[in-house]
C-alpha positions in Angstrom: 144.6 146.3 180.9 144.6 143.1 183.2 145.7 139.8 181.8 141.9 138.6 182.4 140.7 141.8 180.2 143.2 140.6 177.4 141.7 137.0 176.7 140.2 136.0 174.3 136.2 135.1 174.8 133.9 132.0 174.1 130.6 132.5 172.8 129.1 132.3 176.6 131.1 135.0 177.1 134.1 133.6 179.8 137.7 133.5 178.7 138.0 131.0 176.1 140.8 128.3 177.6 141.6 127.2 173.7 141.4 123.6 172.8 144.3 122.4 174.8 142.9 123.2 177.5 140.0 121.2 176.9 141.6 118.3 176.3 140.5 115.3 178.7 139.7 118.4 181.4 136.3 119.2 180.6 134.5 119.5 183.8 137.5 117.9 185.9 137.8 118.8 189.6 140.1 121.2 190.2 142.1 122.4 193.8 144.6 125.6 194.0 147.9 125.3 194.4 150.9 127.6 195.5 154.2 127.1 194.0 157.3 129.0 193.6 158.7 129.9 190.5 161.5 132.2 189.0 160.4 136.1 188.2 161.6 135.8 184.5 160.1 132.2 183.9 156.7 133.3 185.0 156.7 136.6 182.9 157.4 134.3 180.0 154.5 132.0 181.1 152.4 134.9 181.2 153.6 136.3 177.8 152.8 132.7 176.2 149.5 132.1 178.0 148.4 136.1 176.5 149.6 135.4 173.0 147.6 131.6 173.6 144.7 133.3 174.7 144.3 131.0 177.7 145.0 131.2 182.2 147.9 130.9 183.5 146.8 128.6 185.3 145.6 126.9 181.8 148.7 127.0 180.3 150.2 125.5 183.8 147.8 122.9 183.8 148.1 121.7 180.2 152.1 122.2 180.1 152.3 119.8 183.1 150.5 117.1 181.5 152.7 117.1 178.6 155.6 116.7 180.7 154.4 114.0 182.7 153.1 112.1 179.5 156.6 112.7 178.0 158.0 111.4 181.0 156.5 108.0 180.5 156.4 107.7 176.6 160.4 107.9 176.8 160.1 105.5 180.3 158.4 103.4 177.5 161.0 103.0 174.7 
């Protein structure tokens, strides 16, 4: 079974994204990206985005925002 045939659906029937992935996103433009990342860190990104029931991609998305807004919180204090 493909990661895409493991998600979760919506009620329209596409992969539900989950709530966090909602958040401040809804119909924001997108672009792809290529990046390079270590074998064992993306197998756990793709074993947390499965048991999350969102994308990669999602789970990129959303986990990259919290950085960045952690970033400037603590740039804050």
């Amino acid at each position: 079974m493909s990661a895409a045939q493991g998600r979760k659906r919506s009620q329209t029937g596409k992969p539900d994204q989950g709530e966090g992935a909602r958040r401040n996103r809804i119909n924001a433009p997108t672009t792809k990206t290529t990046i390079s990342v270590e074998v064992e860190l993306l197998a756990r990104i793709d074993a947390y985005a499965h048991r999350l029931g969102i994308s990669r991609s999602s789970l990129m998305s959303i986990a990259t925002s919290m950085f960045i807004d952690n970033l400037l919180e603590r740039r804050r204090e």
